[in-house]
TORFI-386062 format. One record per residue: x, y, z of N, C-alpha, C, O in turn. Coordinates in steps of 0.001 Angstrom, whole numbers, padded with zeros to 6 digits, always signed. Atoms other than C-alpha are relative to their C-alpha. Example, Ala and Ser with C-alpha at 12.3 -4.5 7.8 and 13.67 -1.06 7.14 Angstrom:
2
+000890-001190+000000+012300-004500+007800+000900+001200+000000+001936+001181+000665 -000820-001190-000060+013670-001060+007140-000770+001090+000730-000261+002198+000899 
This chain:
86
-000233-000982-001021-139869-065434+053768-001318+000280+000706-002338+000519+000060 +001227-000200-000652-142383-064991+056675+000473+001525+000688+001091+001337+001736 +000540-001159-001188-142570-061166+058273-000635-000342+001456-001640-000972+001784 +000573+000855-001554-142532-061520+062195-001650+001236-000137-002825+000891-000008 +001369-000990+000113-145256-058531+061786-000315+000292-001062+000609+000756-001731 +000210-000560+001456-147339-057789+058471+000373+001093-000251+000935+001805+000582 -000559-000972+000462-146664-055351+056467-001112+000720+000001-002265+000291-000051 +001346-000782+000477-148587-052205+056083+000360+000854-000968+001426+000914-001581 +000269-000932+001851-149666-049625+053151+001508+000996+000628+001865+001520+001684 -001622-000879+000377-146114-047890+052266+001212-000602+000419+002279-000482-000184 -001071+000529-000520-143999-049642+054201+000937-000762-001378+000393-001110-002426 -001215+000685+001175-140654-051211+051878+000181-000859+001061-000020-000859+002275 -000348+001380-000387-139587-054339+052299+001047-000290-000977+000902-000812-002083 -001202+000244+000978-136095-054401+050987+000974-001890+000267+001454-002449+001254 -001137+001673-000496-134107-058316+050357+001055+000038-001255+000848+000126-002465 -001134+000382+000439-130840-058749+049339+000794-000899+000190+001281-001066+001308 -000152+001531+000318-129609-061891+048257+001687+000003-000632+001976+000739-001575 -001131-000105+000185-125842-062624+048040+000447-001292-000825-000542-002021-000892 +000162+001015+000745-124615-065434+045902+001788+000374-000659+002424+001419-000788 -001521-000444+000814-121009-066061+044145-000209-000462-001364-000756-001523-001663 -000387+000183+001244-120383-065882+040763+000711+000698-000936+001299+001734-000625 -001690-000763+000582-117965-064824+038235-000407+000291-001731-001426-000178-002238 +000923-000881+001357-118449-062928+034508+001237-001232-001165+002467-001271-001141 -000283+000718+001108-117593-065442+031639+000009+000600-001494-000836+001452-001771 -000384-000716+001241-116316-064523+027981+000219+001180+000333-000846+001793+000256 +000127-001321-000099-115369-061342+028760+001672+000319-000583+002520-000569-000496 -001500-000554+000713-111955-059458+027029+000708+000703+001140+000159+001406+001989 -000875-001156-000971-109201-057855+029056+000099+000835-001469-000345+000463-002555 +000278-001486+000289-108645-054266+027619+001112-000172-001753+000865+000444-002789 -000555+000323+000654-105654-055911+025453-000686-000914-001499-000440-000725-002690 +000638+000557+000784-107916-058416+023848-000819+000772-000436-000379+000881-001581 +000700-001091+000212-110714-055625+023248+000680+000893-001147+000085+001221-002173 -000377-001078+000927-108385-053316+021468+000131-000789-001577-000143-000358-002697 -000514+000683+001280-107268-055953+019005-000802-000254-000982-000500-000184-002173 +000916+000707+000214-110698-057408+018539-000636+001760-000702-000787+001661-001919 +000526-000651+000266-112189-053664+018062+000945+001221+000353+001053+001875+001390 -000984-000792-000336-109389-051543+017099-000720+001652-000065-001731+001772-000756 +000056-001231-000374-109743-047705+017970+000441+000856-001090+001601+001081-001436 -000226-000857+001480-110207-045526+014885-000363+001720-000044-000574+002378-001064 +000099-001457-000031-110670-041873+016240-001509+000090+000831-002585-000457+000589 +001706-000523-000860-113520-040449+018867-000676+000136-001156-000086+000542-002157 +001235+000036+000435-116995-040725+017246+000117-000296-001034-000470+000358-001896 -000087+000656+001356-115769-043082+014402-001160-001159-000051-001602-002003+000729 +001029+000984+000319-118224-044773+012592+000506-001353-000865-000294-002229-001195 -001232+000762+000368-115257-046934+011083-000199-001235+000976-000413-001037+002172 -000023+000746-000709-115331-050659+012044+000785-001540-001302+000278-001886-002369 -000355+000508+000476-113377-053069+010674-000050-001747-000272-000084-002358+000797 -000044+001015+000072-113388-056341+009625+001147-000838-000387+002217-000236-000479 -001432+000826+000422-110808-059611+008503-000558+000039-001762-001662+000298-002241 +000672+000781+001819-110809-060708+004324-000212-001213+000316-001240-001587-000247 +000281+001248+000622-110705-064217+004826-001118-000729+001150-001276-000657+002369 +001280+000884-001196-113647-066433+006232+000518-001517-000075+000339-002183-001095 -000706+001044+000414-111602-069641+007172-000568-000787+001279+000082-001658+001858 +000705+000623-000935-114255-070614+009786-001713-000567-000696-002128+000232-001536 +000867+000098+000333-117590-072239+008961-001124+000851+000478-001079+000967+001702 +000653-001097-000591-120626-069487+009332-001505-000426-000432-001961-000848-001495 +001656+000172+000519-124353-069810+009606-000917+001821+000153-000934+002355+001262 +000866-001085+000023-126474-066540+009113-001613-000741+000087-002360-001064-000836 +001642-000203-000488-129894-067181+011013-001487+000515-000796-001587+001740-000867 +000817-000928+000611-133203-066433+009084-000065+000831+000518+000440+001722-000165 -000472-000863-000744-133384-064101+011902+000682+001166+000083+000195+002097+000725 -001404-000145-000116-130038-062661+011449-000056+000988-001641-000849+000927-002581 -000283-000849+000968-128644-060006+009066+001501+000025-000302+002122+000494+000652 -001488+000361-000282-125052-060619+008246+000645+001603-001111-000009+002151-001999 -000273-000785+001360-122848-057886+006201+001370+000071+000117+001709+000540+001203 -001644-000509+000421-119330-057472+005491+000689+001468-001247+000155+002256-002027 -000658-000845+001015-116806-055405+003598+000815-000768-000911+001421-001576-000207 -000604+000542+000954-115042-056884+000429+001108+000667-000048+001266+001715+000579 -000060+000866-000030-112534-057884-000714-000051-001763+000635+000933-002331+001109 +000296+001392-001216-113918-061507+001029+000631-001066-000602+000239-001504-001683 -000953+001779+000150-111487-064765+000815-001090-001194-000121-002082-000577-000508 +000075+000650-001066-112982-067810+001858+000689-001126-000149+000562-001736-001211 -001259+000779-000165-110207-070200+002854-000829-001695+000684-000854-001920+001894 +000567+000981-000796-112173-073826+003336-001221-000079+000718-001495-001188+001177 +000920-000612-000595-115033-072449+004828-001569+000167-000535-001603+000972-001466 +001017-000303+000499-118840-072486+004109-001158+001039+000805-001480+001013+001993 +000839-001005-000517-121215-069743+004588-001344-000557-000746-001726-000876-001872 +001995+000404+000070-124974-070628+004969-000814+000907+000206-000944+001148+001406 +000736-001053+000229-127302-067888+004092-001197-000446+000558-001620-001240-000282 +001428+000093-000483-130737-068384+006074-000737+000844-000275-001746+000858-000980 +000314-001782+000410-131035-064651+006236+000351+000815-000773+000010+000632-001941 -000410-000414+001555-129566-062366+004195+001570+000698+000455+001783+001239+001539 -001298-000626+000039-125801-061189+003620+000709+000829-000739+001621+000514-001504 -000896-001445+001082-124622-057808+002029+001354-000399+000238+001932-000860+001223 -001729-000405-000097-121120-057446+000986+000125+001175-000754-000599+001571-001668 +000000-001844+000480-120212-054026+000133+001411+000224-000789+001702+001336-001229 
């Protein structure tokens, strides 16, 4: 961008830049509820599944934790980092 006249002390120089694009992974309100069901205003309640019937890596990084009773149906869990079960 060239200014037909410089700029001087205070002056703004506002640019807005338009562009298309569209929001990926995202839940409709249906998927949302299911995924993170609604357990009472200012619940600290969050639920999880029992069975782990997907393969899972926990990141050294990474802090993993669940609630028990835990299944796992076929499935290996790889501890890097560390994983409470409660």
């Amino acid at each position: 961008m060239v200014l037909v006249t410089g700029a001087s002390l205070n002056d703004v120089v506002e640019m807005v830049s338009y562009d298309v694009f569209s929001v990926a992974n995202s839940y409709t309100k249906a998927d949302s509820d299911t995924r993170y069901p609604f357990k009472g205003n200012n619940s600290i309640i969050r639920l999880n599944g029992q069975t782990i019937s997907a393969d899972i890596t926990i990141d050294s990084d990474e802090n993993g934790v669940s609630a028990g009773p835990i299944t796992q149906d076929n499935a290996t869990v790889t501890v890097n980092g560390y994983w409470s079960i409660v």
